[in-house]
N, C-alpha and C positions, 0 to 999 in steps of 0.2 A: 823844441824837439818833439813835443806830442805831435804836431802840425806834419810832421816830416812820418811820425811813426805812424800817424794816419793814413796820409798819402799812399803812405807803401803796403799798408791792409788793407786798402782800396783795390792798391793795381793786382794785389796778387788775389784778392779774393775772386776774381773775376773767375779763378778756377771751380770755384763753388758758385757761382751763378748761375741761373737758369739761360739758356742760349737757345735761341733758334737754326742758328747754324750748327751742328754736329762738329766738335772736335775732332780733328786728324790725328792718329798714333798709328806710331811706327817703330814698326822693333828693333833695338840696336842690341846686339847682342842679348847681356842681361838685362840691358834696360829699355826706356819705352819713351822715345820721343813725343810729346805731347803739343797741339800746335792748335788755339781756342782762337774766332772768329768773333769781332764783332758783327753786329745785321750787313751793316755794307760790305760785308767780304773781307776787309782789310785782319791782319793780322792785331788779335787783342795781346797776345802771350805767348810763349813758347820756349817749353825747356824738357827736362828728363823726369823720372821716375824711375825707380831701382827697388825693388820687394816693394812694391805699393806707394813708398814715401818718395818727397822732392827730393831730387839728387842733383849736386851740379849746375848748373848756371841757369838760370830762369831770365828772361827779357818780356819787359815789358813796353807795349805799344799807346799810342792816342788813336784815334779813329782815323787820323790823316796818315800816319804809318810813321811817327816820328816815336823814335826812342823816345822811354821817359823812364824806364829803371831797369837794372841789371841788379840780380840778388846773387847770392850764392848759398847754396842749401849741402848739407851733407848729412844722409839718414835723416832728412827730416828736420835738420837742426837749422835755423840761420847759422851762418857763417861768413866768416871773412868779409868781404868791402862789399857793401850796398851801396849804387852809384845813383840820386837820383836828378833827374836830369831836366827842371823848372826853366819857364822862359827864361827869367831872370837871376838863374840863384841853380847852382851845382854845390849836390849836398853828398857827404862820402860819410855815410854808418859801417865800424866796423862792428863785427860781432865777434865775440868767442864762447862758446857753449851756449847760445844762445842766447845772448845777453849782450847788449849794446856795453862797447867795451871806448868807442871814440866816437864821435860827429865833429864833422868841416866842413863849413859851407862856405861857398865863394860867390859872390855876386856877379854880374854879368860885366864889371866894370873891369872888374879885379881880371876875370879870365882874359876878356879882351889886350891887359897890358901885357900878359906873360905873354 
């Protein structure tokens, strides 16, 4: 489970990395589209902001433009189903208050029969 909580401090810290590419924001109302570039152009991340803090669905990219995690944030907080999405191994963290509350991980064997 560290392995997995890793992973996903990984993808989303990318929002605190240093970048060559200048991030794209965009105002949606109250809140603020936010859309971080890896060097090759491809899309690294993109999700919201609402008073400064992650609101709402955040996705996470590889350099080849493959999904690899969907989070969910409210004020800042994790929340609800973190999807993260391994060649071989789909892993689902819920949260509540911020606090990992479930994890299910499916192998690639397992998805392929359902």
């Amino acid at each position: 489970m560290k392995k997995f909580m890793f992973i996903g401090a990984m993808l989303i810290s990318g929002i605190i990395s240093a970048q060559n590419i200048q991030p794209k924001l965009e105002a949606y109302g109250t809140m603020v589209k936010a859309t971080y570039y890896y060097e090759n152009g491809q899309i690294q991340q993109d999700g919201y902001f609402k008073e400064g803090k992650l609101d709402g669905q955040w996705v996470s990219y590889d350099e080849k433009g493959n999904k690899k995690a969907i989070a969910e944030y409210s004020n800042g907080v994790k929340t609800g189903k973190w999807i993260f999405l391994g060649d071989k191994m789909l892993s689902e963290v819920n949260y509540e208050k911020g606090n990992i509350a479930d994890v299910k991980n499916w192998k690639q064997e397992a998805i392929a029969k359902n």
